[in-house]
C-alpha positions, 0 to 999 in steps of 0.5 A, spaced: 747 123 910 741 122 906 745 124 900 750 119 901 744 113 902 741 116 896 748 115 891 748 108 894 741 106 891 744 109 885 749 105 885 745 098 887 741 099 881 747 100 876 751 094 879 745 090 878 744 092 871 751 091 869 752 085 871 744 083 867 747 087 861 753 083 862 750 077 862 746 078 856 752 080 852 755 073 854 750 069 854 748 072 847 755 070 844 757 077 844 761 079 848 766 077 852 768 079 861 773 084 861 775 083 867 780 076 869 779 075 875 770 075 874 772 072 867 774 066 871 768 066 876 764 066 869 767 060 866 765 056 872 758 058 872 753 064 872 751 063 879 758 063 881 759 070 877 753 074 880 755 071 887 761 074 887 760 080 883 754 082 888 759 080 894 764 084 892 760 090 890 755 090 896 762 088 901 764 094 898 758 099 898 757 096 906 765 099 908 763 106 905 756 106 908 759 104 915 766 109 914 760 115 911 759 119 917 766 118 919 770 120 912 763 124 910 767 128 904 772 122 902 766 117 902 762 122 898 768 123 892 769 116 892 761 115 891 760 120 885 766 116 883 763 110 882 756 112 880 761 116 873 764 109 873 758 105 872 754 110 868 759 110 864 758 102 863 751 102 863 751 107 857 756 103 854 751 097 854 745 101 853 749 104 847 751 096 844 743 094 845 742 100 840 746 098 836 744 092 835 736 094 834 739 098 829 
């Protein structure tokens, strides 16, 4: 179980520097939101992106951690899942910062 809450912080934190990364770039000019659904929440406002995209995403993680005890081993799998996802993400955002120190 403690496995499970500990992947969760995790992937907090990697939500959470997604969506600063992703508001730098774009706020920089230099990207834009690949998503078009999160896309149209950013052209209304940023406030209106972080709303939603931290809703969504702690919605999301809030259904995993009630559902974690239940579907340990599937709420597990899916966890690893995000965290990959995200790592990849915020490599790719680290790697762009790289490149542009450079």
């Amino acid at each position: 179980m403690k496995k499970i809450v500990k992947l969760l912080s995790a992937l907090v934190i990697l939500i959470v520097f997604d969506l600063v990364a992703t508001l730098y770039w774009i706020n920089q000019g230099l990207a834009t939101e690949a998503n078009p659904i999160m896309g149209f929440f950013l052209e209304k406002s940023s406030i209106s992106f972080i709303i939603i995209k931290l809703g969504l995403s702690f919605a999301g993680i809030y259904v995993l951690y009630i559902f974690r005890k239940r579907f340990r081993k599937i709420i597990l799998n899916t966890i690893l899942g995000l965290n990959l996802i995200y790592i990849s993400v915020c490599f790719y955002h680290l790697w762009g910062m790289l490149f542009l120190v450079f």
